[in-house]
C-alpha positions in Angstrom: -8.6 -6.3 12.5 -10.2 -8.1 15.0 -7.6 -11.0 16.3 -10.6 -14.1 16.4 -10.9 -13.1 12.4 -7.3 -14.2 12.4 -7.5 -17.0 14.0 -6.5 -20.5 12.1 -9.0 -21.7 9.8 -10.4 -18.6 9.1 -8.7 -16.4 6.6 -6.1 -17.8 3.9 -3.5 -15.1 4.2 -3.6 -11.6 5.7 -2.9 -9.0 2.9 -2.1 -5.5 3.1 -2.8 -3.1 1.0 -1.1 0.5 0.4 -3.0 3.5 -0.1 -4.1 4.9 -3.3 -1.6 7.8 -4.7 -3.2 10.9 -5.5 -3.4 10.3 -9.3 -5.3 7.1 -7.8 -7.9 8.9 -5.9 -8.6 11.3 -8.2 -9.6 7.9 -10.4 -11.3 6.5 -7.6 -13.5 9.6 -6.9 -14.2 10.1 -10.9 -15.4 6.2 -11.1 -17.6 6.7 -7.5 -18.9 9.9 -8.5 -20.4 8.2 -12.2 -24.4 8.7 -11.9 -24.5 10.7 -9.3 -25.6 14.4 -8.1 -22.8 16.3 -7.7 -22.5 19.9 -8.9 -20.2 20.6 -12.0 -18.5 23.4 -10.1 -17.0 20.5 -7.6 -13.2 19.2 -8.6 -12.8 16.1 -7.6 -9.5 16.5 -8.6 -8.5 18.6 -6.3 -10.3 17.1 -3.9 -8.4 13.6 -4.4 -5.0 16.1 -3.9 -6.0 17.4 -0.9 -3.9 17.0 2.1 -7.1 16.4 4.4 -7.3 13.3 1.7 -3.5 12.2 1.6 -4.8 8.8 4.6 -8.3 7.7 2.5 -8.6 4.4 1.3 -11.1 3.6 -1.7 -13.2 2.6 1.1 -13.0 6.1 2.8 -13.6 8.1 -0.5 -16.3 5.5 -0.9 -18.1 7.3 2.0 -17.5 10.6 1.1 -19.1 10.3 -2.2 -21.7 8.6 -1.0 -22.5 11.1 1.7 -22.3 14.5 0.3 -23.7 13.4 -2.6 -27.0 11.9 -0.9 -26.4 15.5 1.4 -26.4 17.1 -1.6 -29.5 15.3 -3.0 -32.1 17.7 -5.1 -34.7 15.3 -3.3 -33.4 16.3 0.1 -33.9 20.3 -0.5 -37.0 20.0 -2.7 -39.7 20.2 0.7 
């Protein structure tokens, strides 16, 4: 974080926050992934498991759902 944010007057208290376990992002994913396009062959589970996942915060599987599943958009191979 950028040291001026931290500067007095600013923020309250800095708070640090772990990241999710597996069983967590396999919640995560299943909650992000609600109302979306994604195939029913994909496992989120075992996507939240994967190693390649172990470092993602919410924000980060945030993003991934967000992009493959506007990647993977019927819109975007319908031309």
């Amino acid at each position: 974080m950028d040291p001026a944010l931290l500067r007095h007057g600013r923020f309250g208290k800095l708070h640090y926050v772990s990241l999710p376990s597996p069983n967590d992002r396999v919640k995560i994913l299943k909650t992000l992934a609600k109302g979306r396009h994604i195939d029913a062959s994909v496992d989120l589970s075992a996507i939240a498991r994967m190693e390649d996942c172990e470092n993602f915060s919410g924000a980060d599987l945030a993003k991934l759902v967000c992009f493959y599943s506007v990647y993977s958009s019927p819109e975007l191979h319908s031309t």
